[in-house]
Structures are given as structure tokens and as C-alpha cells.
C-alpha positions in Angstrom: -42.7 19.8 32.4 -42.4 21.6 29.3 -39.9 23.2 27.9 -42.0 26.5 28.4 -43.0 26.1 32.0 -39.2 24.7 32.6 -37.8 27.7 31.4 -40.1 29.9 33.2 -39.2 28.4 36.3 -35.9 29.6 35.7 -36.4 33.3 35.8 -38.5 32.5 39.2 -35.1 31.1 40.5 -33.1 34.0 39.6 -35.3 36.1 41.5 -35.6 33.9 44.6 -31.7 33.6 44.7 -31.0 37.2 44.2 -33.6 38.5 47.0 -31.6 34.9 49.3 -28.2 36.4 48.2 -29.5 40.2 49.0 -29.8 39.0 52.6 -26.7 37.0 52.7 -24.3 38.7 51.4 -24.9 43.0 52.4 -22.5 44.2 49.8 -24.3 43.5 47.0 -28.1 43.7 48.9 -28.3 46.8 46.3 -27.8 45.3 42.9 -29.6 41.9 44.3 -32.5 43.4 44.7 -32.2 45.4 41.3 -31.7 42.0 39.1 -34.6 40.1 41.3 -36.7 43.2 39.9 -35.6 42.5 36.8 -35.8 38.8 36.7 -39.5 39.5 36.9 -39.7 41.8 34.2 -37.3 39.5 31.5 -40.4 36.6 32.1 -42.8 37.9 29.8 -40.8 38.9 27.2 -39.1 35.6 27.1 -42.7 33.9 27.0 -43.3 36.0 23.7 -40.8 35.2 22.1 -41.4 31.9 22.1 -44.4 32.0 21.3 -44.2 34.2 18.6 -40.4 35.5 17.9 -40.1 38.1 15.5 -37.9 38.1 12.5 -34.0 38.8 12.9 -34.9 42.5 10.9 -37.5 43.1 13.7 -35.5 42.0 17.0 -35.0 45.4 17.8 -38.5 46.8 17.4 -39.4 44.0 19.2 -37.2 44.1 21.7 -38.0 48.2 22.7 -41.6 46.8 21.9 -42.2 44.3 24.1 -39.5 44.2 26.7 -37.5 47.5 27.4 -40.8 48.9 29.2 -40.7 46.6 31.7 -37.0 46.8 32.3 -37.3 50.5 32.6 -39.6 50.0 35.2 -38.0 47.2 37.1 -34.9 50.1 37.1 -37.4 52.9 38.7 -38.7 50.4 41.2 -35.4 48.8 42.4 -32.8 50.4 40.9 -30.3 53.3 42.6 -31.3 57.1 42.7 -29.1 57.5 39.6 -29.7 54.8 37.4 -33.7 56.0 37.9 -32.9 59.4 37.0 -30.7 58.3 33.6 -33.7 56.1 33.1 -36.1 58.8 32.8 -33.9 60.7 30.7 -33.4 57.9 28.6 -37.2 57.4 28.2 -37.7 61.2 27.6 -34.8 61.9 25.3 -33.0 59.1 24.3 -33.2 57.3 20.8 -34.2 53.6 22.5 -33.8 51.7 19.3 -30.9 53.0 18.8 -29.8 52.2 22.0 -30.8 48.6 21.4 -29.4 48.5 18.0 -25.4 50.1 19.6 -25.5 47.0 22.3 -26.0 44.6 19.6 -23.7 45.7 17.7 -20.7 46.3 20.1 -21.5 49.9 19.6 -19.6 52.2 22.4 -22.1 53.3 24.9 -22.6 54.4 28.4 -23.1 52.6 31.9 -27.1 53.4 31.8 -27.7 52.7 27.7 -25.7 49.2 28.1 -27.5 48.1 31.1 -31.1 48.4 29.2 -30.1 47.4 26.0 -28.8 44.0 27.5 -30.9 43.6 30.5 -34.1 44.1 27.7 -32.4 41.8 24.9 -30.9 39.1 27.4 -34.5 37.2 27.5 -35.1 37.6 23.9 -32.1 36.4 22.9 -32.4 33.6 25.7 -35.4 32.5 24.0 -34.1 32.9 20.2 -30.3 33.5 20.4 -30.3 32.8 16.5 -32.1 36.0 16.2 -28.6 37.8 16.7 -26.1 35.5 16.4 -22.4 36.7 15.5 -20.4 36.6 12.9 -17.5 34.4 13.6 -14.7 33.2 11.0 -14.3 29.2 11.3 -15.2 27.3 14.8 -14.3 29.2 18.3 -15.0 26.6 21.0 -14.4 30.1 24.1 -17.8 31.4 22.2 -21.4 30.8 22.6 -22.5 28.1 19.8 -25.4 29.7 19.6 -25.0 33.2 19.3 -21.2 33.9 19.2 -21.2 36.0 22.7 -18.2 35.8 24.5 -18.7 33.9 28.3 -20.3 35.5 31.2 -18.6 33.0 33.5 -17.9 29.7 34.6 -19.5 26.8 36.2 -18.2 23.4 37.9 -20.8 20.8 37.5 -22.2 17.5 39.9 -21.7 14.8 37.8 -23.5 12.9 40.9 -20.6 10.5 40.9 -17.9 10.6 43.6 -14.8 9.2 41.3 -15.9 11.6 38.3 -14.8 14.9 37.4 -17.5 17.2 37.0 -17.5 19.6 33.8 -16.5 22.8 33.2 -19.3 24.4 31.5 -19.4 28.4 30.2 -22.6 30.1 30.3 -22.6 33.1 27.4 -23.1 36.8 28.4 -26.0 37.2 25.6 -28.4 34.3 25.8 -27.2 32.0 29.0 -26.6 29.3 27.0 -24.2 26.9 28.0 -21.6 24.8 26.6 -18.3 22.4 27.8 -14.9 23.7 27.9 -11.4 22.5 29.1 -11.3 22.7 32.6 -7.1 23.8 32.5 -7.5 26.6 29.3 -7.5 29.9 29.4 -10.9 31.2 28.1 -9.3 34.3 26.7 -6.2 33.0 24.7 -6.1 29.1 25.4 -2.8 29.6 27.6 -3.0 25.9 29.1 0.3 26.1 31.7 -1.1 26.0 35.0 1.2 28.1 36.2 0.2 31.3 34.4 -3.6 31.0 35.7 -3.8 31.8 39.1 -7.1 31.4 41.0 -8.2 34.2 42.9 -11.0 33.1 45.9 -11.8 34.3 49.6 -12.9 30.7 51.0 -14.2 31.8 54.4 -17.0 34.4 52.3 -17.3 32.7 49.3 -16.2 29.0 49.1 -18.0 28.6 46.4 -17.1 31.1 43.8 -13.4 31.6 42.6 -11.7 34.1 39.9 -10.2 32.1 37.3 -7.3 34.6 35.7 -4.6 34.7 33.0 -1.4 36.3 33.2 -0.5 35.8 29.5 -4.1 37.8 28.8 -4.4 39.7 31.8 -8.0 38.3 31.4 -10.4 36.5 34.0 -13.9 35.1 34.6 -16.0 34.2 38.1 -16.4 30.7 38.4 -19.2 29.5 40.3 -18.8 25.7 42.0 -22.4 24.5 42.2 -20.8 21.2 43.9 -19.6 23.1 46.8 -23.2 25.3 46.7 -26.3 23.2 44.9 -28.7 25.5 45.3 -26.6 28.2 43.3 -27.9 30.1 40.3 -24.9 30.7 38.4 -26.0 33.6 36.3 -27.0 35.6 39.7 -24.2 33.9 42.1 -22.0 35.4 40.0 -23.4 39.0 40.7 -21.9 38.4 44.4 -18.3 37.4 43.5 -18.1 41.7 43.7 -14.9 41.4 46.3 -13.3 39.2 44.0 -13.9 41.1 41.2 -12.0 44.0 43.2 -9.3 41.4 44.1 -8.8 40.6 40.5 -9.1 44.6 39.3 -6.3 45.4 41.5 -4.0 42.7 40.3 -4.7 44.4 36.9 -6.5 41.4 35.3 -9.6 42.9 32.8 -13.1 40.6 32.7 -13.9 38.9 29.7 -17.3 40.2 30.3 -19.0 42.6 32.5 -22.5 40.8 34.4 -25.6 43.4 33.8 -24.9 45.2 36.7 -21.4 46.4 35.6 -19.5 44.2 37.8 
């Protein structure tokens, strides 16, 4: 298969799992069925750019070009009553490049411009992270090698091999690449005493995701344990870790990233 069709295949999954999880799990059947609407959407414009990715001065016209329409209307088809009505203000009134431009740069901006600008850049920059990568002073191993984003989450790998430890792999909030990381270090601050970094999980509804937090940061990030659940989709699994994102927000720990949903 090539590396093309493989990565197509992909956004298929995210959408099969997210309509799967929408069923399973009913308190996040809502946002589920947003991001499987979405997932749909993010295809072509991930297709483009590999095929033909436009220049790093261009990403943004690009991106409002060729993906941000059909993000917009993945939002009015799936989305909540409120995110289609700041959606249609947005399209009516709103400066979208702009928009675009603010996200990229770490720009402050609200719930509704956030979620487009990285829900329409997230397969570009899945396809050609170098397009925006960060600036970064000297090696950081807790950011994307790629791009510089900070992580979305966590996953435990299958090594397929009963006396080996799987790896702990972080998957980056920008572009979804992924890369290895100390299983026992904070991703936040690098605190390595077990003692400050409590888990945070609900075995009986989720045995297979878990909060991994900090007390010397006060940060955290979902984990998702594809050993415990093979058929998980860590970018969309991690979507439905909602009640322990709750747990963890009322024990005053902050996420390293928000997912595209806001959770």
C-alpha cells in the first residue's frame, strides 16, 4: 500500500471509530459525530497537499483555499446549534486568514476561530508539518520533531511480545506525528519521582484510557493504552476520556493541550 492510500485509510478510521465511540460511549455521542464529519472533510485537503503542497508563505491561503470550506461545512452538518451559528458569522464577517494566520501563531482567539483554524490546518500540516514548524532554541525531546507542537496525548504501544515493555509514544497536537518518550517523565517539566504523577482513570468505563498528571506542573495529558483496546484510534479515543478530563479539571491540573473539540 502506498504511503498515500495508507494515509488515507487513516482519516477513514477516525471516522469509523468516532461514529463506534458515538454509540458507546453517550456522553460524547455529540462531539463524535462532529469530528467523524470532520474526518471526512480533512481527506481531501490532506490528499492535496501531498500532491502538491504549497509554499510555507502560501500555507495559509492554501489552507482557507482548499480546506476551511469543507470544515465549515462539516461544522453546519454535525456540529451544535451554536458552533453553526458562529460558523456563519465567521463565514460572513470574519477575516478567515486571519483567523488561520492567529492559530498558527499562538495568537489569542475564541472557542469558534480556534476550532476552524486547527481542525482546517491539522491535515495540511499532517501532510507537510515542515510547512509550519516552530521555532525552538536547541533539542526539546516533550515537542513534535517535526513541527515543534506541544503533545496532544499519549499512547502505550503492543510491542507483540509478552516479556517486553511496550513504548510510550506522544502524538503532537498540530500534525499527529508521533515520537518515543520516557514512560516515567513528566511531559510538562520532566519531574521523574513517581510520586508526584498521579494517574487519574475510571477502569470500569474506560480501562483503557488514563490521565497521566503532574503535581510539580499542575499539568496532564490522556493516555490512550492500545494494548488494553487494539482497535483504538488514539487521536479520536482520546476525545472520550471527557469524564477524566473533568476528574483531572477539578483536582486543578491544566492540559498540556486542548483536542479540537475543546476538551
Amino acid at each position: 500500500m502506498s504511503a498515500v492510500a495508507e494515509r488515507t485509510s487513516v482519516f477513514a478510521k477516525r471516522r469509523e471509530r468516532a461514529l463506534e465511540l458515538a454509540r458507546r460511549y453517550p456522553f460524547v455521542s455529540e462531539p463524535m459525530h462532529l469530528v467523524a464529519a470532520l474526518s471526512a472533510a480533512q481527506e481531501t485537503p490532506y490528499l492535496k497537499t501531498r500532491e502538491h503542497a504549497p509554499s510555507a508563505g502560501d500555507l495559509v491561503a492554501f489552507t482557507v483555499r482548499e480546506s476551511l470550506p469543507a470544515v465549515m461545512d462539516a461544522s453546519m452538518s454535525a456540529g451544535t446549534e451554536l458552533l453553526r451559528e458562529s460558523v456563519i458569522l465567521r463565514f460572513h464577517e470574519g477575516d478567515l486568514e486571519s483567523i488561520v494566520r492567529g492559530w498558527l501563531d499562538g495568537a489569542p482567539l475564541s472557542e469558534t476561530d480556534m476550532f476552524l483554524a486547527r481542525a482546517a490546518l491539522s491535515p495540511v500540516l499532517e501532510a507537510a508539518p515542515e510547512l509550519a514548524a516552530l521555532k525552538m532554541h536547541g533539542a526539546d525531546e516533550r515537542r513534535c520533531p517535526r513541527c515543534g507542537g506541544v503533545p496532544q496525548l499519549a499512547v502505550f504501544t503492543d510491542t507483540g511480545e509478552a516479556l517486553l515493555t511496550g513504548q510510550r509514544k506522544l502524538v503532537c497536537s498540530r500534525c499527529a506525528t508521533e515520537w518515543t518518550y520516557a514512560r516515567m517523565t513528566c511531559v510538562s517539566c520532566r519531574e521523574t519521582d513517581g510520586s508526584k504523577m498521579p494517574i487519574l482513570a475510571d477502569e470500569n468505563v474506560l480501562p483503557y484510557l488514563r490521565v497521566d498528571a503532574c503535581d510539580t506542573c499542575r499539568a496532564y495529558l490522556v493516555t490512550v493504552d492500545v494494548r488494553k483496546d487494539p482497535q483504538a484510534v488514539p487521536l479520536i479515543d482520546e476525545i472520550a476520556a471527557l469524564p477524566l478530563d473533568m476528574m483531572a479539571a477539578e483536582r486543578g491540573y491544566t492540559k498540556i493541550s486542548r483536542n479540537v473539540v475543546g476538551f
